[in-house]
BAKE-534274 format. One record per atom (N, C-alpha, C): z, y, x. Coordinates in steps of 0.05 Angstrom, whole numbers, padded with zeros to 5 digits, always signed. Layout:
ZYX
...
//
This chain:
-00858+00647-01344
-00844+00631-01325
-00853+00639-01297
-00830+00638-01279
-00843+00652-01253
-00868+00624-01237
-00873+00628-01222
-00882+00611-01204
-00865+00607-01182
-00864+00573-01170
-00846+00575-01152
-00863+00575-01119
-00855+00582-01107
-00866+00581-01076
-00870+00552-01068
-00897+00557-01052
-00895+00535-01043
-00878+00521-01024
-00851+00540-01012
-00834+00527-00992
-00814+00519-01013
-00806+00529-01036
-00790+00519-01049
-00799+00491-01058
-00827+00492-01066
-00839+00465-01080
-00831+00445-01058
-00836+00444-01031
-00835+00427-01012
-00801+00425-01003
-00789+00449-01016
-00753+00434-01003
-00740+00414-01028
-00755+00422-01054
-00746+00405-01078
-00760+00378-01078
-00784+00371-01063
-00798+00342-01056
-00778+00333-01043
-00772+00347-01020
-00756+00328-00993
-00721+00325-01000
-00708+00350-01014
-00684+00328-01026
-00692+00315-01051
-00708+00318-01066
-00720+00286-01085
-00721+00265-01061
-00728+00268-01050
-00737+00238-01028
-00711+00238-01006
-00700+00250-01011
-00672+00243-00993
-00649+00232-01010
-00655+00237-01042
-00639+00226-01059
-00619+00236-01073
-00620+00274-01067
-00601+00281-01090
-00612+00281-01115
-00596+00287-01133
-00597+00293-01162
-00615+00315-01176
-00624+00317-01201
-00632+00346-01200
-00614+00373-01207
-00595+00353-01213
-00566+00382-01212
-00566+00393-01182
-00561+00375-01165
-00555+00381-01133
-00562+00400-01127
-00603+00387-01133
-00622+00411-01124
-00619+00427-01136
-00614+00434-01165
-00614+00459-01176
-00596+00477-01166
-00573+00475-01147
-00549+00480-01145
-00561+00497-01111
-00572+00481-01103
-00576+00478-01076
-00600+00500-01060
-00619+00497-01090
-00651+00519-01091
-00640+00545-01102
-00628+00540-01123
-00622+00568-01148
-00645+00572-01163
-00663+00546-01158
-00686+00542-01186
-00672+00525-01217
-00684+00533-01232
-00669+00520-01254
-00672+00497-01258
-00665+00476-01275
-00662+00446-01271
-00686+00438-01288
-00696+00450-01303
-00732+00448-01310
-00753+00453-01294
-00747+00470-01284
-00772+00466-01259
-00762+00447-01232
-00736+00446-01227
-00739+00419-01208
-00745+00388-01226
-00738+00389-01249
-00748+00355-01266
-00768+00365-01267
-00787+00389-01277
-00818+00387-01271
-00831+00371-01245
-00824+00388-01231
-00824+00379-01207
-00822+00346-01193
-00802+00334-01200
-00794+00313-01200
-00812+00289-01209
-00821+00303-01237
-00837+00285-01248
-00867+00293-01242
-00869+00310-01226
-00901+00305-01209
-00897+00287-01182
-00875+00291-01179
-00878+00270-01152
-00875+00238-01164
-00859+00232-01181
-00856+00209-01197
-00871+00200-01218
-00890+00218-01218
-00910+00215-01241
-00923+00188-01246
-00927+00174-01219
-00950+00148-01225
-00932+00131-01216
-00905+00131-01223
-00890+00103-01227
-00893+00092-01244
-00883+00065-01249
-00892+00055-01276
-00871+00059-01286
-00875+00057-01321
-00848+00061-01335
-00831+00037-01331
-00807+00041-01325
-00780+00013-01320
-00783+00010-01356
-00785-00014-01361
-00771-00028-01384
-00738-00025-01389
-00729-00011-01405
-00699-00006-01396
-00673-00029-01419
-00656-00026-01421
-00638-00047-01446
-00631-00076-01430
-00628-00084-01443
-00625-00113-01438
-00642-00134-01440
-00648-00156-01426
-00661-00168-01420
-00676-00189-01450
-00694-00191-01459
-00692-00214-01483
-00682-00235-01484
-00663-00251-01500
-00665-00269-01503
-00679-00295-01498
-00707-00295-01512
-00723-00310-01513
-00749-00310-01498
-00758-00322-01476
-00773-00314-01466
-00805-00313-01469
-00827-00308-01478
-00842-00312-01485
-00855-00338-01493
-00849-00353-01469
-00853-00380-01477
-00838-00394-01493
-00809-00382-01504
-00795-00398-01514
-00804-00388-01545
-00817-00358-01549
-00825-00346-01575
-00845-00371-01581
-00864-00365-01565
-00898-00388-01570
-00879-00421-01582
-00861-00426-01561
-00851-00461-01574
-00845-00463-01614
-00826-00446-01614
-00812-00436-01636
-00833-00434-01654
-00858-00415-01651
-00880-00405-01670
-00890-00434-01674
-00895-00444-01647
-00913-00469-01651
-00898-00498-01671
-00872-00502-01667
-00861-00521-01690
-00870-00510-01707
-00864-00484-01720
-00860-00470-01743
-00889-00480-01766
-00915-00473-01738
-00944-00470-01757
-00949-00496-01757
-00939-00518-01738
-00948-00548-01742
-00934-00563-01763
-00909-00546-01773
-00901-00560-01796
-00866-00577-01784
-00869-00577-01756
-00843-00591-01752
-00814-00580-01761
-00822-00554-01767
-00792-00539-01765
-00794-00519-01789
-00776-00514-01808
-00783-00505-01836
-00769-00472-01843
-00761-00469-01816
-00747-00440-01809
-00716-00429-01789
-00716-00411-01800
-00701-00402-01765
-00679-00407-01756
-00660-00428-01777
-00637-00440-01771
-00644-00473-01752
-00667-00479-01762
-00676-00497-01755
-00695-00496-01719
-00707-00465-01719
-00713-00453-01701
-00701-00451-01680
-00672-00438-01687
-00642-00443-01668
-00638-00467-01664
-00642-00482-01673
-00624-00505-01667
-00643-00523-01647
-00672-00518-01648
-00685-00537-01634
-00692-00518-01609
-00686-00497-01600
-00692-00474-01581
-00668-00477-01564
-00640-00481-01574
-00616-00493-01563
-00619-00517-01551
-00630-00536-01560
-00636-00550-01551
-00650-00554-01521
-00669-00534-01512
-00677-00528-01488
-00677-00513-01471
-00658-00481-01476
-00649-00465-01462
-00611-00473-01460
-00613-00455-01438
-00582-00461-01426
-00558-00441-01445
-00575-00415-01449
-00561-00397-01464
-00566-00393-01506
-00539-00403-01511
-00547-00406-01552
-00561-00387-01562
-00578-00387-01575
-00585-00371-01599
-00585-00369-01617
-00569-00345-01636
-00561-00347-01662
-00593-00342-01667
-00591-00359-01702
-00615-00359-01713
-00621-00325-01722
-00612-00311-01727
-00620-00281-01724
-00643-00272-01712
-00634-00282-01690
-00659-00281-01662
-00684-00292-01670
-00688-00318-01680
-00700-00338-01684
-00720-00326-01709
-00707-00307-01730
-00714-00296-01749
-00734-00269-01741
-00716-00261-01726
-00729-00232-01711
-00751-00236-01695
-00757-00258-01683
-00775-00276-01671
-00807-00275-01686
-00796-00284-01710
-00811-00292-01740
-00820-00275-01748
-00808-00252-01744
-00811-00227-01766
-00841-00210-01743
-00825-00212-01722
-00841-00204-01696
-00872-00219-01707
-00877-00233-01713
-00898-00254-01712
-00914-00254-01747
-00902-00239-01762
-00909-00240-01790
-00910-00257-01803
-00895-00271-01801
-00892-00290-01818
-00882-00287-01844
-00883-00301-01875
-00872-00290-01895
-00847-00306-01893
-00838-00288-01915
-00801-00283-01918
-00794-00320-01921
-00812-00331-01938
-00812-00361-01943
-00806-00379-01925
-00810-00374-01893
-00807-00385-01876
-00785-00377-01855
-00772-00356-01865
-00745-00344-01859
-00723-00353-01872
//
């Protein structure tokens, strides 16, 4: 692999930070699009990773409520889970969730 110059290294930082693409720059340097995402990802290196998808359902606290009927005995599984978790959020949850919740948490199948 060649080495790239250091004036190239410093024109592929400054359009990263001006916001093109790494096609752009590739287009733009006539370095290949692996050494500018190399690149890229040394300057981006100590970002944190974004959590990416969609947001959960249930929010942690709403997991802990759910677990907590479950082990005190109030609630005898995840249809029952749904239905008392509906009860306090604005948005339904199919008991699926409620299950996947469960499963998350190890619970046996008996309580599914």
């Amino acid at each position: 692999m060649k080495p790239t110059s250091s004036t190239q290294h410093s024109s592929v930082i400054s359009l990263l930070q001006e916001g093109y693409s790494v096609r752009q720059i590739q287009s733009k340097t006539g370095l290949g699009k692996s050494i500018v995402g190399r690149i890229k990802k040394e300057v981006d290196g100590d970002k944190e990773n974004m959590k990416e998808g969609r947001p959960a359902k249930l929010s942690p606290q709403d997991k802990r409520g759910i677990i907590h009927q479950i082990t005190t005995g109030r609630l005898d599984n995840a249809v029952q889970g749904a239905q008392y978790i509906n009860n306090i959020i604005s948005h339904p949850v199919h008991p699926q969730t409620v299950q996947n919740v469960l499963k998350e948490h190890s619970f046996s199948q008996r309580l599914i």
